[in-house]
C-alpha positions in Angstrom: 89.0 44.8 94.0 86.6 48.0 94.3 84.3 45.6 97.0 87.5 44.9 98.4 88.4 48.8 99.2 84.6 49.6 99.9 84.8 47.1 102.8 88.0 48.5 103.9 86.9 51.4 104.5 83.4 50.4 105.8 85.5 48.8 108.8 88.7 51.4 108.9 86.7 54.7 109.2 84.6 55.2 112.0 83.1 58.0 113.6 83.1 57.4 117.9 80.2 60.3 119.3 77.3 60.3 120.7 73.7 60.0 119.0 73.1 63.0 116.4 69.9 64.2 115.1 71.7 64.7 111.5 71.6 62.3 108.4 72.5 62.5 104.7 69.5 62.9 102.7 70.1 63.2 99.7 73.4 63.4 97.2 73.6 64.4 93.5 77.1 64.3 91.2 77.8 66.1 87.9 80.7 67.7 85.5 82.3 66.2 82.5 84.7 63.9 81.5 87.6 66.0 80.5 88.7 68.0 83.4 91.2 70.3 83.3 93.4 69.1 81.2 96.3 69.7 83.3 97.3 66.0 84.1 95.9 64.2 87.5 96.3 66.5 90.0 93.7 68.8 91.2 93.5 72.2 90.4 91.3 74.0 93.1 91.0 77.5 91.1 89.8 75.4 87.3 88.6 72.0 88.1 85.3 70.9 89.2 84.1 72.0 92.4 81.4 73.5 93.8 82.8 77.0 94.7 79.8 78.5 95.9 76.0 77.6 97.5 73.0 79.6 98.8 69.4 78.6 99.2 66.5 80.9 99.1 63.1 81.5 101.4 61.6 78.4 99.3 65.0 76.0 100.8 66.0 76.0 96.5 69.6 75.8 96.5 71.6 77.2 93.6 75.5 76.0 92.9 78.3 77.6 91.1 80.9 75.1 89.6 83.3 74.9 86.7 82.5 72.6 83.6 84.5 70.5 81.1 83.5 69.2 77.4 83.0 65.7 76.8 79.5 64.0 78.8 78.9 67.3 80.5 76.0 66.6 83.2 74.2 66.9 86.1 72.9 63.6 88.0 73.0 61.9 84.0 71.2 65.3 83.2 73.3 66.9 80.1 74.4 70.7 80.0 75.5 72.9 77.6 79.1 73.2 77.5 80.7 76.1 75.2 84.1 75.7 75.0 87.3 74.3 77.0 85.9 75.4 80.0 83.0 77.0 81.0 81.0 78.1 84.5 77.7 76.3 85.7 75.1 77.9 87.3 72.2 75.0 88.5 69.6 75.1 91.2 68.3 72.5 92.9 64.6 72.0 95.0 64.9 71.1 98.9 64.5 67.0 98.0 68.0 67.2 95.4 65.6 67.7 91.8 67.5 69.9 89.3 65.4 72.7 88.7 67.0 74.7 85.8 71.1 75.2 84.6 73.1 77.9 83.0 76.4 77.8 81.2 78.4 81.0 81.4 80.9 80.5 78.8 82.5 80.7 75.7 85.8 80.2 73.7 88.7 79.8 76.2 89.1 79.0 79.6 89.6 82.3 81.1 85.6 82.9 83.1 86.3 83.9 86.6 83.4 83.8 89.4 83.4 82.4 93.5 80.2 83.9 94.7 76.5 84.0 94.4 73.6 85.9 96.2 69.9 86.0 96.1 67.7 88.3 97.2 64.7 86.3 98.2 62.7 88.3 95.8 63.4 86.1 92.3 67.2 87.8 92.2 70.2 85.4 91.9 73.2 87.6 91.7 77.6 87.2 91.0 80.5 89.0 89.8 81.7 87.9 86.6 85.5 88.3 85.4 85.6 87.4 81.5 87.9 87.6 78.7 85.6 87.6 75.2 88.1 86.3 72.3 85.4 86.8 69.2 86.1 89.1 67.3 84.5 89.9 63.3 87.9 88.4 61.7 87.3 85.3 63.4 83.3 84.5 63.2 83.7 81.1 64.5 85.0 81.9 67.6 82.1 81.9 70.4 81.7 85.1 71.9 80.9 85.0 76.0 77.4 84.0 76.8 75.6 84.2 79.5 72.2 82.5 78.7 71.3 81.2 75.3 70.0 84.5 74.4 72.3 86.8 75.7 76.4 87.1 74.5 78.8 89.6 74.7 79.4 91.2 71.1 82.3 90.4 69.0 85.2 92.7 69.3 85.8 94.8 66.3 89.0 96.8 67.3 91.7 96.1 65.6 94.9 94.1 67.5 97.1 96.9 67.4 94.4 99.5 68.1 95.2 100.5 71.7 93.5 103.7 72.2 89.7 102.6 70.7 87.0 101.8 72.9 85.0 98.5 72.5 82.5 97.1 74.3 83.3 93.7 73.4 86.4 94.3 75.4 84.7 94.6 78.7 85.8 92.3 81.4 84.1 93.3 84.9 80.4 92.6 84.8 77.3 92.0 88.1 75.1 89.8 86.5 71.2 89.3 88.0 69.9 85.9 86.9 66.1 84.7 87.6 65.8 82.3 90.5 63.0 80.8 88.7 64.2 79.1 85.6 67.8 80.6 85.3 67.5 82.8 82.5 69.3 86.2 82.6 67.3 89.2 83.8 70.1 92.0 83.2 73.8 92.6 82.9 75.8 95.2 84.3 79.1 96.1 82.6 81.3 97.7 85.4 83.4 99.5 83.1 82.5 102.3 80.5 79.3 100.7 78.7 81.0 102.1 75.4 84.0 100.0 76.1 87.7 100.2 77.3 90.5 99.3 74.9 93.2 96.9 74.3 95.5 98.9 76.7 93.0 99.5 79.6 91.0 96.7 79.3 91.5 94.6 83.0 89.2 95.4 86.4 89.6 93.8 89.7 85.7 92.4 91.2 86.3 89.6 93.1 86.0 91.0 96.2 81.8 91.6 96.8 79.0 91.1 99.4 75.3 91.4 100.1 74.1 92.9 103.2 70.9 92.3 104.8 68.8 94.4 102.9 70.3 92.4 100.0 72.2 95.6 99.1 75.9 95.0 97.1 78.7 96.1 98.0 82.2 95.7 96.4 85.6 96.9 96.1 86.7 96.9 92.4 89.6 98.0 90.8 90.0 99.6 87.2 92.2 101.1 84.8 92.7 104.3 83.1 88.9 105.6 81.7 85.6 106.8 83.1 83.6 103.7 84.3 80.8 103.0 86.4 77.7 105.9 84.4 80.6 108.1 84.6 80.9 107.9 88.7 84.7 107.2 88.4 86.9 108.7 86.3 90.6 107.0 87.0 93.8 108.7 85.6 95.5 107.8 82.5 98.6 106.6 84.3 96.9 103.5 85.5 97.5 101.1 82.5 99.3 97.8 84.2 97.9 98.9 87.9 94.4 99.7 89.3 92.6 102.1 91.2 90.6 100.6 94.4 86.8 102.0 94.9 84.7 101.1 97.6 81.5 101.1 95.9 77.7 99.9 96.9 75.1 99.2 94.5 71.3 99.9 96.5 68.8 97.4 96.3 66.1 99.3 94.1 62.6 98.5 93.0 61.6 99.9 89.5 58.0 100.2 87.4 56.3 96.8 88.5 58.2 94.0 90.0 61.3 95.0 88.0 64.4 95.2 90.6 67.8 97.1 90.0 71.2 97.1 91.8 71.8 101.1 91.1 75.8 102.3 92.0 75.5 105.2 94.8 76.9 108.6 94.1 80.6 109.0 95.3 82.5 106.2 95.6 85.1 106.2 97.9 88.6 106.1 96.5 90.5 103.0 99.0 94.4 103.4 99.8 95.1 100.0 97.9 98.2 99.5 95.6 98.6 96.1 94.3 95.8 94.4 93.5 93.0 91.8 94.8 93.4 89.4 91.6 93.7 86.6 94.3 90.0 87.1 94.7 88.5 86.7 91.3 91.2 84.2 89.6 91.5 81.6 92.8 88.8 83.0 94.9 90.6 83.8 97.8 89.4 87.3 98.7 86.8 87.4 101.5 84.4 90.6 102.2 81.7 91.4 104.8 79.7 94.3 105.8 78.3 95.0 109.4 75.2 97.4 108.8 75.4 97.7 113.0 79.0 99.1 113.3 79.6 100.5 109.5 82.5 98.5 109.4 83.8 96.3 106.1 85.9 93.5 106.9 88.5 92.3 104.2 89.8 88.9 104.8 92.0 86.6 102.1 95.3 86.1 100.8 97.7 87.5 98.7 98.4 84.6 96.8 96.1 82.8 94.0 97.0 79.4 94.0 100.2 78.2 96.2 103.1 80.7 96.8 102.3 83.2 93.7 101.9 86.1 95.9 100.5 89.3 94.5 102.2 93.0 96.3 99.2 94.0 97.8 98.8 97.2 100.8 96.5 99.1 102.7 97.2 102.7 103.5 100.9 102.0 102.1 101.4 99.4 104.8 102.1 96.3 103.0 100.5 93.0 104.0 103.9 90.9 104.3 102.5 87.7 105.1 99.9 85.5 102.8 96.4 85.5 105.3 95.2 89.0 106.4 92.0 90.5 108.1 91.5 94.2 107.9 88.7 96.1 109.4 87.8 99.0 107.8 85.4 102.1 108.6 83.1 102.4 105.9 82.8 106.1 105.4 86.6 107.3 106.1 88.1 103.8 105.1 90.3 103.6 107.9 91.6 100.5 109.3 89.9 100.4 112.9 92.7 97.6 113.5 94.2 94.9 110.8 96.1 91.5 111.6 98.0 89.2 109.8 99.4 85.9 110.1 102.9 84.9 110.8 103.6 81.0 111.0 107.5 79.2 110.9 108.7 76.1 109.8 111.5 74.1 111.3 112.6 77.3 113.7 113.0 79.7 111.1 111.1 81.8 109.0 109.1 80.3 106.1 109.5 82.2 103.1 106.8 80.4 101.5 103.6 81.3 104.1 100.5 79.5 102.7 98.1 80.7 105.3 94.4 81.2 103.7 91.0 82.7 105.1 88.6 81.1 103.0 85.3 82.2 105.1 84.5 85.5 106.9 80.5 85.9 108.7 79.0 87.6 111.1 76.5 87.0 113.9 73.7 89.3 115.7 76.4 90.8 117.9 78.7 91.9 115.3 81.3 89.0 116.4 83.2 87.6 113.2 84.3 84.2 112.2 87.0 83.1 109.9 87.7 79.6 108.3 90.9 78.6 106.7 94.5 77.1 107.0 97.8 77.8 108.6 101.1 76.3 109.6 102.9 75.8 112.5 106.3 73.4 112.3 108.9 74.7 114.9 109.4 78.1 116.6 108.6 80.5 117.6 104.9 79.9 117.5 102.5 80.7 114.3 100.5 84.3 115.5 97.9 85.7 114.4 98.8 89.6 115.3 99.3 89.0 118.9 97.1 85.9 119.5 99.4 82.4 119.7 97.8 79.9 117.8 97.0 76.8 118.8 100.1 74.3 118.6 99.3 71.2 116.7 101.1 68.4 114.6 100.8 69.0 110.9 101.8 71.7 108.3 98.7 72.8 107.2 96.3 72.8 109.8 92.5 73.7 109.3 91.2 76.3 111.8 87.9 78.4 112.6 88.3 81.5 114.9 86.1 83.7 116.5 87.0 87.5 116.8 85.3 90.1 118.8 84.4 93.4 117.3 87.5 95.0 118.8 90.0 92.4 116.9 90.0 90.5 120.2 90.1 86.4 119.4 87.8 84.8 121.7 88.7 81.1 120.3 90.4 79.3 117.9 89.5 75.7 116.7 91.9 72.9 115.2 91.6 69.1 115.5 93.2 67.2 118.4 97.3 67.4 118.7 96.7 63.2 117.5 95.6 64.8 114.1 98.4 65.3 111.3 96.8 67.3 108.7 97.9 66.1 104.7 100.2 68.8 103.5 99.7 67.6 100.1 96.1 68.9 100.0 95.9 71.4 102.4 91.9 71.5 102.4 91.0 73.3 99.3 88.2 75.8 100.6 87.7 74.6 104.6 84.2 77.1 104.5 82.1 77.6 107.3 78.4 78.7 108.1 76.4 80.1 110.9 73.5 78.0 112.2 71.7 79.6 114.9 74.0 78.5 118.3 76.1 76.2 115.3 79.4 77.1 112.9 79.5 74.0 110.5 82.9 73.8 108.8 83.5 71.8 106.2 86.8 70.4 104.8 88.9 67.5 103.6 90.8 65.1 106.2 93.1 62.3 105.7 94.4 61.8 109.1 93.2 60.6 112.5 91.5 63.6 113.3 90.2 64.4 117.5 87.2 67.2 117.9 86.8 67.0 121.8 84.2 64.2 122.2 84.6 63.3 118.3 87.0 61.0 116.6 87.9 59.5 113.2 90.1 56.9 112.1 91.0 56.7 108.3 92.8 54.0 106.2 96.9 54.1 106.3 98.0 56.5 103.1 94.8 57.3 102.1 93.8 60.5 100.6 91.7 63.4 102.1 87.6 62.4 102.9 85.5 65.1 102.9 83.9 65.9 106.5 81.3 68.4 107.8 82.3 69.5 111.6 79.5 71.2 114.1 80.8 73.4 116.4 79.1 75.4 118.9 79.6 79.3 118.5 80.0 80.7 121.7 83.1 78.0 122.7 84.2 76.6 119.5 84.0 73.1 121.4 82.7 70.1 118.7 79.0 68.9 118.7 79.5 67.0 115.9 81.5 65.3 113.4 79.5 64.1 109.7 82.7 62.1 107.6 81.6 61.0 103.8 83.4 58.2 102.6 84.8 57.6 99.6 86.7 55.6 97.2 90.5 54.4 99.0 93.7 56.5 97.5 91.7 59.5 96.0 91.2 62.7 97.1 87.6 63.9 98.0 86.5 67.4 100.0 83.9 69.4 100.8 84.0 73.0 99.4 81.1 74.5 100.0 78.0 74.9 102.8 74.7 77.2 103.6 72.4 76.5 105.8 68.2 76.1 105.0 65.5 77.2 106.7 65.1 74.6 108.7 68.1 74.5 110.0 69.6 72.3 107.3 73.0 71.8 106.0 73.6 71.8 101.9 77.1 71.2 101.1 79.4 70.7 97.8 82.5 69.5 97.3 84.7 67.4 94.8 85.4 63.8 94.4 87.3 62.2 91.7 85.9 58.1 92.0 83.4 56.9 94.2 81.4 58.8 97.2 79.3 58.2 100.0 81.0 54.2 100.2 79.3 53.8 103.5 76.3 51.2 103.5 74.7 53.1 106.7 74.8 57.0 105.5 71.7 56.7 103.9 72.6 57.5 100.6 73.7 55.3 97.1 76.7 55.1 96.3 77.9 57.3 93.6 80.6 56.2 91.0 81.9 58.0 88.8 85.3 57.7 86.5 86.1 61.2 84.9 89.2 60.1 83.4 91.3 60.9 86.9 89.7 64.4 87.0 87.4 65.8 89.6 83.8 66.0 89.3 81.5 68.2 91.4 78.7 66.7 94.0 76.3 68.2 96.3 74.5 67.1 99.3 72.2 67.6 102.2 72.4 66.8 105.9 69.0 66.9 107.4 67.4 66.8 111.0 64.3 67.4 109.2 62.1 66.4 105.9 62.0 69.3 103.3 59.0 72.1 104.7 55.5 72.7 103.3 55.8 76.0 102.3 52.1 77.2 103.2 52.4 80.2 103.1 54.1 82.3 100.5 55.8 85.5 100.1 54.2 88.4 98.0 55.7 89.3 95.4 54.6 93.8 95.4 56.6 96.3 94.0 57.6 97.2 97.6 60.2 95.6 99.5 60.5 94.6 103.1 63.2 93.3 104.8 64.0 92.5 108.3 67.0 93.1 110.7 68.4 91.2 112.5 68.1 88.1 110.5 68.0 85.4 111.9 67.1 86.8 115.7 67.2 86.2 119.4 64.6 89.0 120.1 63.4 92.2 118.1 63.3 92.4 114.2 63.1 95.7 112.7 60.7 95.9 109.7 62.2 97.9 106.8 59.6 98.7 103.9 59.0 102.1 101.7 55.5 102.6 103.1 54.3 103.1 106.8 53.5 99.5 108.9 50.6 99.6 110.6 50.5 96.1 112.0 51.7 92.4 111.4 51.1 89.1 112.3 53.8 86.1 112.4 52.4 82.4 111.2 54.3 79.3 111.8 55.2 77.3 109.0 52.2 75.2 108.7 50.1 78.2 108.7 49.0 78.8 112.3 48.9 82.4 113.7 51.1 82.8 116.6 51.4 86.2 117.2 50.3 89.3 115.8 50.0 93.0 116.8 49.7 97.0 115.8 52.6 99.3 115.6 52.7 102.3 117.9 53.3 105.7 116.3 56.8 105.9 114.9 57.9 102.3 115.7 58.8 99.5 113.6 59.7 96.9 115.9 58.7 93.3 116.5 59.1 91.2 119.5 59.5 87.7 118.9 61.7 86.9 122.2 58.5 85.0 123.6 58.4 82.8 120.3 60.2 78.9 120.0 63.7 78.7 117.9 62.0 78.4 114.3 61.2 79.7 110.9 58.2 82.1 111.1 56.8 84.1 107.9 55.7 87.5 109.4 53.1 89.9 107.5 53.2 93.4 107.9 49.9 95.0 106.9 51.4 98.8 105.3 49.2 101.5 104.3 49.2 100.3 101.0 48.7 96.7 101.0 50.3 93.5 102.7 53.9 92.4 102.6 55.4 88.8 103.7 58.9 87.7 104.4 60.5 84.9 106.4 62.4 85.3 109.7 64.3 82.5 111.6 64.3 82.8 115.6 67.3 81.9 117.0 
């Protein structure tokens, strides 16, 4: 029967475009055998998936996923598991080898985190959102680890104690891990480092980003206590609610190569009531900081998984409807302008919106993009503030939008009006990424789905296939469509994407049988029977082999960075001491360009150079420093 199916879809799903460059390189599976435990549907914010994926100067990519008991494994590679439910961290080289993993975990289900960073300089960093349930009456219990070495300590508050501090009952934590081998290089508790107690125990961090001089910021939430090194002190009256601080954490280098996220003076206090738990329990929270403009961008929904919305407003406006983008000036916190999405089913309002922004980036020219769903089923039209949005069959219809700096939508991109999106599955994360002159969006599909030039036909009833779309970035128009098959009648996404250095495409998803079914997309079938639960897979899709790195970053107690990055023309060189000249290398190791800076300039031209990936050195007055810089 299972040849059967695989030749059913072999002949039913085919892809009708022109020649692309692209092909699947490489695929690797993982998770365990239990799942969720919550019978044989998927759960997007608790099963396996892989909610997150970034990939450093050396192209190493590093995945955050969920983890169940019971055979618990990467590519037939076993991990530690903890408890009921745990997080995986695990980083993989350019050609799919597992480097290193790392179980975050302990006893009970309830470890919360969407979003990793890395800093390029042997920093891999997330929010964490924990609940430790050791505690000295119960010394069996596993207390929350976050390496082997490294654990939470036990509470020792008594239950009914509810005015006692304790660190052990600290939730809210940034965590730095080593992008080396995984191991943890420091922990940052959010709240007081002497603990909060029984009563004032919960914080908000879901809701972080890095900027481009791989500096943090976030917009956490806390209750009643002084927290942060004493930089916020929060009235006593907030026990059940939060208080919002826009907080940013500098990118600071210490004695030797030792580097710290250190919290900036003066927080500023945000007009938020309600909270952002959507972001750390389901993930659905997006953030984004332009360094050109000063300007945060908030982007998510208010609800965590489907139609459990949370009160949430801004400036004591409340954000009625479930998907939201807010721009906001980041030294008043002002809303320079703020939209929302209001979509109708069957001619009348829908009281259950289930609109969701599950992307926000950024390009060169401070234009923004979101990914996500919406639905239109009757009239008046879905908006999106003012904007009409596009009219297509379907309930929940998959989208990527392009926004101008001034709120304005330049273009919005759904599949053809032949296309009748699943309403069942909805696509779980639809996530997008910038690739020079290319967005790639990648999603689930069951139906017939049209991208202009593009086209796939899928098997009658089947469930959702996962599918990588390339569109181009100044029209939205389609430039490519890359479908994964996968076993007939079970549900299968994509979840995740980043792009490499080489212009690559690393991507994760879910899949709950059998993936990549095709006999032509270059890679083995994988199979895989987790009891009817998901398990988590990874992939790449390649117009090129993995690079020679030839020539390496310096590791110096300085730090340089370069903005914009990636570019069309100039880079400005940031480091601590004076540059007195550079030279850029291609990646083989050939010098292409080099030159001195004038007095009071730190500016390079690179406009004359080929689209590429070009380490640059910038000769200082106290030694040499090397970073990468990708020409548009």
């Amino acid at each position: 029967m299972k040849k059967k199916l695989y030749l059913l879809l072999c002949t039913t799903l085919t892809t009708f475009a022109t020649a692309q460059t692209y092909q699947w390189q490489w695929a690797k599976a993982g998770g365990g055998d239990t799942g969720s435990g919550g019978g044989s549907g998927f759960y997007e914010t608790r099963d396996e998936m892989i909610r997150d994926v970034v990939v450093d100067h050396n192209n190493n990519s590093y995945h955050l996923t969920a983890i169940y008991p019971q055979n618990p494994n990467i590519n037939g590679t076993a991990v530690t598991s903890y408890h009921s439910k745990d997080l995986l961290l695990f980083s993989l080289d350019c050609q799919g080898n597992l480097r290193w993993s790392q179980t975050i975990g302990g006893y009970g289900t309830s470890e919360y985190a969407w979003n990793l960073e890395v800093d390029n300089n042997g920093g891999l960093y997330m929010m964490t959102n924990v609940t430790n349930q050791a505690h000295i009456t119960a010394p069996t219990i596993l207390p929350i680890r976050w390496d082997p070495t490294h654990a939470r300590p036990p509470i020792t508050v008594d239950y009914s104690d509810t005015t006692t501090l304790d660190p052990g009952l600290n939730k809210i934590f940034l965590l730095k891990y080593n992008t080396a081998d995984g191991t943890l290089a420091w922990e940052k508790p959010l709240q007081n480092s002497l603990g909060v107690s029984w009563l004032t125990d919960r914080g908000d961090n879901g809701v972080w980003t890095m900027d481009n001089s791989y500096n943090i910021h976030a917009i956490l939430g806390f209750e009643a206590g002084t927290h942060l090194g004493g930089l916020i002190t929060v009235p006593s009256s907030f026990t059940t609610s939060y208080q919002y601080y826009l907080v940013k954490f500098n990118y600071s280098s210490g004695t030797g190569n030792v580097v710290n996220m250190i919290p900036q003076p003066n927080p500023l206090l945000l007009p938020i009531t309600g909270n952002f738990e959507s972001g750390f329990l389901g993930g659905k929270v997006q953030f984004l900081y332009d360094e050109n403009l000063n300007r945060y961008y908030l982007a998510g929904s208010t609800s965590t998984t489907f139609q459990d919305y949370l009160p949430l407003s801004y400036n004591s406006i409340p954000l009625s409807n479930d998907g939201y983008v807010l721009a906001i000036d980041g030294t008043t916190g002002d809303v320079a302008w703020r939209k929302e999405f209001s979509t109708y089913s069957s001619g009348s309002a829908n009281p259950f919106p289930d609109e969701k922004i599950y992307s926000l980036i950024k390009d060169s020219s401070s234009n923004i993009y979101i990914s996500g769903r919406y639905t239109q089923g009757g009239t008046p039209a879905a908006t999106f503030g003012n904007y009409t949005l596009p009219a297509t069959q379907g309930t929940d219809i998959n989208f990527v939008m392009k926004i101008d700096p001034l709120g304005n939508v330049l273009w919005t991109k759904v599949p053809g009006s032949s296309a009748t999106e699943y309403s069942g599955t909805r696509s779980m994360r639809a996530r997008i990424a910038l690739n020079g002159n290319e967005i790639a969006f990648v999603k689930g599909t069951r139906s017939n789905e049209i991208w202009d030039s593009f086209s796939i036909t899928s098997p009658q009833n089947d469930q959702p296939n996962s599918l990588l779309v390339r569109l181009n970035k100044d029209t939205g128009n389609a430039v490519g469509l890359h479908p994964i098959l996968s076993g007939y009648g079970t549900a299968d996404e994509l979840t995740s994407v980043a792009v490499d250095n080489d212009g690559n495409y690393v991507v994760g998803g879910y899949f709950h049988s059998e993936i990549f079914t095709d006999p032509n997309d270059n890679i083995p079938t994988i199979s895989y029977n987790a009891n009817g639960k998901s398990q988590f897979y990874v992939a790449k899709l390649a117009k090129s082999a993995c690079s020679a790195m030839s020539t390496n970053e310096t590791e110096l107690d300085n730090h340089i960075s370069f903005y914009p990055n990636p570019t069309q023309d100039e880079v400005q060189v940031s480091t601590k001491d004076t540059p007195k000249s550079w030279e850029i290398y291609g990646m083989t190791g050939q010098i292409v360009s080099k030159g001195a800076f004038s007095r009071g300039s730190n500016r390079i031209n690179m406009s004359q150079l080929a689209t590429g990936t070009y380490m640059v050195k910038v000769e200082t007055e106290k030694g040499a420093l090397t970073g990468k810089v990708i020409k548009k």
